[in-house]
C-alpha positions, 0 to 999 in steps of 0.5 A: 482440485487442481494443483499448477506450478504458479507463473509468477516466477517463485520457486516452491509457489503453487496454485490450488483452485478448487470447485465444488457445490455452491451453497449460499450459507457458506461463510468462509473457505478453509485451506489446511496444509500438512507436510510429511518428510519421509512418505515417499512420492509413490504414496504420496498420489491417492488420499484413502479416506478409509484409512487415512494417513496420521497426522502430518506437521502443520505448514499452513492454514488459509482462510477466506471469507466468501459470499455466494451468489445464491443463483450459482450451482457451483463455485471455485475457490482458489489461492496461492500457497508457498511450499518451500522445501522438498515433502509430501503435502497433504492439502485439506480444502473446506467450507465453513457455515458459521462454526460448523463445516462441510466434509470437504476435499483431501488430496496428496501432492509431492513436491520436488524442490532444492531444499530437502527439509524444513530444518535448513530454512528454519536455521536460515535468518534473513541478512539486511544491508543498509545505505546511507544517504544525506537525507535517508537510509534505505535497508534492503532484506535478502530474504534467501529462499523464502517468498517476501509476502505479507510482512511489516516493518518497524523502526525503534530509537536506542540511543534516546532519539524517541522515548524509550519503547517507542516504535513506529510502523514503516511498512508503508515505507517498504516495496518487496520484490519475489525474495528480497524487500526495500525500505527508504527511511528519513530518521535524524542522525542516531542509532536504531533497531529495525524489525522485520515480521512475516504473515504469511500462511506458513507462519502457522507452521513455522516453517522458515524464521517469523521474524528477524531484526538489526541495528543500524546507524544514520550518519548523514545530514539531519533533516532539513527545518521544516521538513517531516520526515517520512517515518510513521508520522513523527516530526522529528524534524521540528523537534530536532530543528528547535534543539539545534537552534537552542544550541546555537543560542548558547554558541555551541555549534556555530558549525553546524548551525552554518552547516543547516544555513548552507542546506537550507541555502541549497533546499531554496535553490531546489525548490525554485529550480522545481518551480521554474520547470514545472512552469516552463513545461506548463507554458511552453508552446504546442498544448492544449488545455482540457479539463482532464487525462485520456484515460487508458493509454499505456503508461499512466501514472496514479497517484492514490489519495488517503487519509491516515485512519486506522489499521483496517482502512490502512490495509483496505488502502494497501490493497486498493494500491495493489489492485491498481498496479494491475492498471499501472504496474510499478506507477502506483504511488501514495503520499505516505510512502517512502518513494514519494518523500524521496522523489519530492525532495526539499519541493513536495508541493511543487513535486505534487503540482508537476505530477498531477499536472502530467497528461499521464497522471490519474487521481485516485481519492478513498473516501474515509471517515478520517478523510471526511474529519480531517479535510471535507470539514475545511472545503468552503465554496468559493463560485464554482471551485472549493477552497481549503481554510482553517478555522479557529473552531473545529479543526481537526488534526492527525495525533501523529502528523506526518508529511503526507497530511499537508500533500493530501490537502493540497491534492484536494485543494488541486482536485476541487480547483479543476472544474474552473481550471483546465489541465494542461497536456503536452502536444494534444490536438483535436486532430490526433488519434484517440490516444491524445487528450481532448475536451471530450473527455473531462472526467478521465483525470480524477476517480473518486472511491466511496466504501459501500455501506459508509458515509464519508463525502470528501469533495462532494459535486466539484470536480470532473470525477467519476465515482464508484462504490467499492468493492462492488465497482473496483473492476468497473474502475480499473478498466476506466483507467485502463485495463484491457484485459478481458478475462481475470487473471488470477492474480487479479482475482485474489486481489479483488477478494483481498480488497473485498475482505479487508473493506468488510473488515473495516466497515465491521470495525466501524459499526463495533466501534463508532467512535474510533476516530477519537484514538486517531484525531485530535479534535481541537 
């Protein structure tokens, strides 16, 4: 087993490979970590099996399920693990068949580090600050000295806003850098809670605060009518629009009501303002129109396509966007988060057209069962493109709409519309270097991601695509969009092995559970 200081700059964040006899029947790695506060590092070396140490307090407990291939003759696990505070750590690493579990591996580690004991980062609570802005508030966690890993966030009315005990998942919402987390909410004028949730491994040991939570007020503009704000996929803005308006009706806020007239005045004026750029950039001079990107230059943008589904197809979404930040490091955006809602403002559709009409832009799409219901249902054939109808029969809607769902229709409508129409890049020639977009290659635009193992066709045989099957495909379509790299960092391997558990979860749940659907879609 080895045990390295990790590089990705976390203080107290260490990397344990380890390499042992492969067995085929293996089903799961097992990773126990326990910490003692007074061994001292020169017994802190050798792990005496004959007389072993006593127990130590628990720290954390990791486990992965594997797959081994039956023709290999040995195989290395490997994970990183969060050790804060100063302690002698022994780490206990072992497999599992079934419910049964192999002898594995003890060793000692002792770790040197600014935090003495456990008690100082028990005692420490995370500290929020909240900006407000005239559409959205963004609330941004100090976390100290403890890493910002696997969390959520939830956002919760206490003045009546929402009925009450009513809470929303806005994690999508929220980007977390090494100690500290970001989150760009849209709520109407109100007071609200916002709770913060570590899942970490160490939570196993209670190690530092699980959770913390605080109280805030959003004072700036309401929403804009029409808009859906970007918050777990409540229309508020809809709600709160018909109440102003019945207000108006009775003479009560004749101010506000004139307040909204001026924002809406301004939101027209944005949305032109995007329009008239978008179409200058796509009809000026020195372009040429081919049916597709380049594909693996530096500095692609991608934009990742999903369709609200449940939990575990959410986290197998989360984990393909991480995956695909390897490719386009800080350019990976969904319709769902918080970034996007900002950056598209009072125009989403026109945002959404400008962006996938950038010569650097991919497309991402995941192909779910909720995907499948919610848009594939609506794709009529129309000559050579698809179009998106509505039909008074059939339809199927999400049970909590969100802002996002109206853009991902109209990515697939721009997606099954560009086998007819070409996309338009700035300064490409056929004379240029391979870096420049050329018709010769078309389908380096769109990726198409399917589950193995699961039916689910969105836009079936319309785009220039390419298509892969995940997880067994997900590196074959990260060096198509660009990743150069010819050995697998480690990093990169943990996200691959994440992606691959959370897919195989969700297709568990899928067969346990054939009418899940039902608790996610409305089917009028």
């Amino acid at each position: 087993m080895s045990f390295e200081p990790s590089t990705d700059g976390v203080k107290g964040r260490y990397t344990v490979v380890w390499c042992t006899e492969a067995d085929e029947n293996v089903t799961e790695w097992d990773l126990i970590i326990r910490y003692y506060e007074t061994r001292k590092p020169e017994k802190c070396k050798h792990y005496d099996l004959k007389h072993p140490p006593p127990l130590g307090q628990a720290h954390s407990h990791i486990r992965q399920d594997v797959k081994i291939n039956r023709n290999c003759t040995n195989a290395c696990f490997s994970t990183s693990v969060d050790l804060i505070f100063q302690a002698c750590y022994a780490i206990k690493s072992m497999l599992m068949r079934g419910i049964h579990s192999s002898e594995g591996h003890d060793s000692f580690h002792y770790v040197r580090n600014n935090f003495t004991d456990v008690r100082s980062l028990r005692a420490s609570t995370p500290a929020v600050k909240f900006v407000n802005y005239n559409d959205y508030v963004s609330a941004i966690w100090f976390l100290g000295s403890v890493p910002a890993g696997n969390f959520t966030m939830d956002i919760c009315s206490i003045n009546g806003t929402l009925p009450s005990e009513v809470c929303f998942d806005v994690t999508d919402n929220c980007t977390s850098a090494l100690y500290d987390i970001s989150c760009y909410l849209s709520p109407p004028h109100g007071f609200y809670s916002i709770r913060l949730v570590h899942f970490a491994p160490w939570v196993y040991g209670r190690i530092a605060v699980e959770s913390a939570h605080s109280e805030f007020e959003h004072f700036g503009l309401p929403v804009a009518v029409g808009a859906v704000p970007a918050l777990g996929g409540v229309s508020w803005a809809w709600t709160w629009a018909w109440g102003v308006l019945g207000l108006c009706a009775l003479g009560a806020v004749g101010s506000l009501c004139a307040l909204l007239a001026s924002r809406a005045r301004v939101q027209a004026k944005l949305r032109s303002s995007v329009r008239a750029a978008w179409l200058h950039s796509s009809e000026s001079s020195g372009k040429t129109c081919v049916s597709g990107g380049a594909g693996g230059e530096a500095g692609v943008r991608v934009l990742l396509l999903y369709a609200r589904d449940c939990a575990r197809a959410v986290a197998a979404a989360r984990s393909l966007a991480r995956l695909l930040h390897h490719v386009a490091p800080q350019r990976v955006y969904s319709l769902y988060s918080g970034e996007v809602c900002a950056m598209s403002g009072g125009a989403p559709a026109e945002w959404l057209r400008a962006f996938v009409a950038r010569a650097d832009a991919r497309v991402v799409l995941l192909q779910t069962p909720a995907a499948a219901c919610l848009c594939a249902a609506q794709l009529v054939q129309r000559g050579r493109a698809l179009t998106l109808e509505q039909p008074l029969l059939g339809r199927v809607v999400a049970r909590e709409p969100h802002s996002g769902d109206a853009l991902l229709r109209l990515a697939l409508r721009l997606l099954s519309e560009a086998a007819a129409t070409p996309v338009c890049t700035t300064g490409a020639t056929d004379t240029d270097n391979a870096a420049t977009v050329t018709a010769a290659h078309p389908y380096r635009k769109y990726y198409i991601a399917s589950i193995s193992g699961l039916e689910a066709e969105v836009v079936p045989l319309v785009t220039p695509q390419r298509r892969y099957l995940l997880p067994e495909a997900a590196m074959t379509l990260l060096r198509d969009l660009g990743y150069e790299n010819q050995h697998l960092d480690q990093q990169l391997e943990q996200d691959l092995q994440q992606l691959d558990h959370d897919l195989r979860e969700f297709l568990s749940y899928v067969a346990e559970h054939p009418d899940y659907l039902n608790d996610e879609l409305l089917f009028l």
